[in-house]
C-alpha positions as CSV (number, residue, x, y, z in Angstrom):
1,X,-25.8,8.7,-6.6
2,X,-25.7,12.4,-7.8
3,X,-22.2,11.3,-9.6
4,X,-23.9,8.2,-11.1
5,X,-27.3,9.8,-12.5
6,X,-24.7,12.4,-14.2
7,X,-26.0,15.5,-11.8
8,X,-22.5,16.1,-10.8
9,X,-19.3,15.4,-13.0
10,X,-17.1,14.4,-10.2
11,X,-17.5,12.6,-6.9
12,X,-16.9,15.7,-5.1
13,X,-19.7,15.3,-2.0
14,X,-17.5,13.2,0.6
15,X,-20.2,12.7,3.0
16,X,-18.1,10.3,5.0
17,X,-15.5,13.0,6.0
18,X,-19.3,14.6,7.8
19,X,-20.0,11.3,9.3
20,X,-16.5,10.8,10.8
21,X,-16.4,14.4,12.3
22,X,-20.0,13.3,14.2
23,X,-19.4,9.5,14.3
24,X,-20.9,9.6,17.9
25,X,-23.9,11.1,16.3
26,X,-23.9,9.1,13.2
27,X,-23.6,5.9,14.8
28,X,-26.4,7.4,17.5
29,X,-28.7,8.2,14.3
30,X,-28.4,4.4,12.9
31,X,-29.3,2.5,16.1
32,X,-32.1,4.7,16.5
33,X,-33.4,4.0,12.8
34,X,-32.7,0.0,14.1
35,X,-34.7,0.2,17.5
36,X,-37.5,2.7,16.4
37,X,-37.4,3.3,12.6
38,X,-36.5,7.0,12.8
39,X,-36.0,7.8,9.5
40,X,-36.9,11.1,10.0
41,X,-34.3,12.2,12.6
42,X,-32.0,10.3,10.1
43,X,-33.0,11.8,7.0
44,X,-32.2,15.6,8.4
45,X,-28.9,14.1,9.9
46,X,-28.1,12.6,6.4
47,X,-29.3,16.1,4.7
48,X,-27.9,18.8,7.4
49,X,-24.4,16.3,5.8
50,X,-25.1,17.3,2.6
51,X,-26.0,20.7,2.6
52,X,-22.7,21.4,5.1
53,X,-20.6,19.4,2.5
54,X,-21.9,21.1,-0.4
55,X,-21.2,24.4,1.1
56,X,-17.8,23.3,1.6
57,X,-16.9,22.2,-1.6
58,X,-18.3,25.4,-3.6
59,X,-16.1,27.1,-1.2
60,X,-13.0,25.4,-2.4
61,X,-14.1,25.6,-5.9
62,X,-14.5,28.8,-6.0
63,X,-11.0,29.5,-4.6
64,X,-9.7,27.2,-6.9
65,X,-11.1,29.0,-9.7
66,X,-9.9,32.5,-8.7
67,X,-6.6,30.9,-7.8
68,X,-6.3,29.3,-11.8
69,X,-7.1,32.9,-13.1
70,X,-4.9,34.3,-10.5
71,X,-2.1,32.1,-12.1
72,X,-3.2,32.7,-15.7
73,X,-2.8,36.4,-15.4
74,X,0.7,35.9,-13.9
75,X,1.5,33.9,-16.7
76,X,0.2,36.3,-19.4
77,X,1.9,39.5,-17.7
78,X,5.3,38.1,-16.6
79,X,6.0,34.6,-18.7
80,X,6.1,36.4,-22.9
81,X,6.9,33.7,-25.7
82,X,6.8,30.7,-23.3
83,X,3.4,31.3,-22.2
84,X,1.7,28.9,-24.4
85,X,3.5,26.0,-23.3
86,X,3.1,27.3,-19.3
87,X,-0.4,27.1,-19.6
88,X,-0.5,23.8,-21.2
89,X,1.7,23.4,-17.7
90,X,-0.4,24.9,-15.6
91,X,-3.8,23.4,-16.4
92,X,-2.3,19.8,-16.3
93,X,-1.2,21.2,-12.4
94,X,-4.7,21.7,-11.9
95,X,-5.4,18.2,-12.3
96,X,-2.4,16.8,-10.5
97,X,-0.6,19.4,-8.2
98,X,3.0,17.6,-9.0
99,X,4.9,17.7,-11.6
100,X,8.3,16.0,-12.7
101,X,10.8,17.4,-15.2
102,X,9.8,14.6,-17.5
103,X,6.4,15.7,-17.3
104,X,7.0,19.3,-18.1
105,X,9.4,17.9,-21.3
106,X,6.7,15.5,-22.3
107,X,3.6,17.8,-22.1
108,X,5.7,20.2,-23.8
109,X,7.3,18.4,-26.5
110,X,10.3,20.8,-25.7
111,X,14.2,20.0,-24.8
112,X,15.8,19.0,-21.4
113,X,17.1,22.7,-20.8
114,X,13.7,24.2,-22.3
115,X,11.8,22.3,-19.9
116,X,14.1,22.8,-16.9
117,X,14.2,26.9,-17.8
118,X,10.3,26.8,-18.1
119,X,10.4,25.3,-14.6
120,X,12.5,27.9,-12.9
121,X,10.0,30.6,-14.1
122,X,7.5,28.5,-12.2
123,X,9.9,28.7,-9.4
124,X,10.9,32.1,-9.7
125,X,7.0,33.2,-9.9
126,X,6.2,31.1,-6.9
127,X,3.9,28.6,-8.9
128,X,6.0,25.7,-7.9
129,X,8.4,24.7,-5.6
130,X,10.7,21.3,-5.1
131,X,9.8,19.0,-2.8
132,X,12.5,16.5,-3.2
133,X,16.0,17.9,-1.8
134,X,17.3,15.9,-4.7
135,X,19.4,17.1,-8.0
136,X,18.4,14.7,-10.1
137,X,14.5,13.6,-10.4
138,X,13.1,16.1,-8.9
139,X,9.6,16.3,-8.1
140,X,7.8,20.0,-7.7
141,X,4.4,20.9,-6.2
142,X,1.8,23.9,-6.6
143,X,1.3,24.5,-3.1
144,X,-1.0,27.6,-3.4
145,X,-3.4,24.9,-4.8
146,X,-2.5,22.1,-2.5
147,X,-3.2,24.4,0.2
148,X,-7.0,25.0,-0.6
149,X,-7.5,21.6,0.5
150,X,-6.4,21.7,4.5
């Protein structure tokens, strides 16, 4: 609802990860709302969810944010000419944590070797690292920002 009426701009309140930690409780709260229309107790059930939720997630965002301008000064101190096309890197990591080769080419319009020399200064700085095991279409992750999530 808070997504829908524009109040938040991502579905980022999973409420139902609340309820399944306290599904004895949540299923507790809806018979009683069914046998004696306690909306009250429910309500505050609902709402103590939401509040604990909320708190949660500005938790994480915050980390996440320090953690991108952690990574964008690393960039700017340690990554000279190629930092432009890093960043364009970087920020597209922040909306998927994985990356392919391809990807890195792609977004940055540069050569095979460019891209693959871009992505061992990721691994060299610790941005990235393969998760594959493969030599050929390899996939890498940020797990620094993966990690924010467990």
């Amino acid at each position: 609802m808070l997504y829908q009426r524009e109040i938040l701009e991502t579905p980022v309140l999973y409420i139902s990860h609340y309820f399944k930690k306290r599904s004895q409780e949540y299923y507790q709260q809806l018979q009683l709302v069914s046998e004696n229309g306690s909306w009250e107790a429910w309500l505050k059930f609902f709402l103590q969810g939401i509040y604990e939720v909320s708190q949660k997630v500005t938790k994480t965002s915050r980390k996440i944010v320090d953690l991108r301008e952690a990574h964008r000064k690393l960039i700017a101190e340690h990554f000279g000419r190629v930092a432009g096309n890093v960043m364009l890197v970087l920020e597209k990591l922040y909306e998927r944590p994985f990356i392919k080769m391809q990807d890195i080419k792609e977004l940055t319009s540069v050569s095979y070797p460019t891209a693959n020399q871009l992505m061992n200064k990721f691994i060299d700085h610790g941005l990235l690292s393969e998760v594959t095991g493969q030599a050929r279409n390899r996939q890498f992750r940020c797990g620094s920002h993966i990690e924010l999530f467990n």
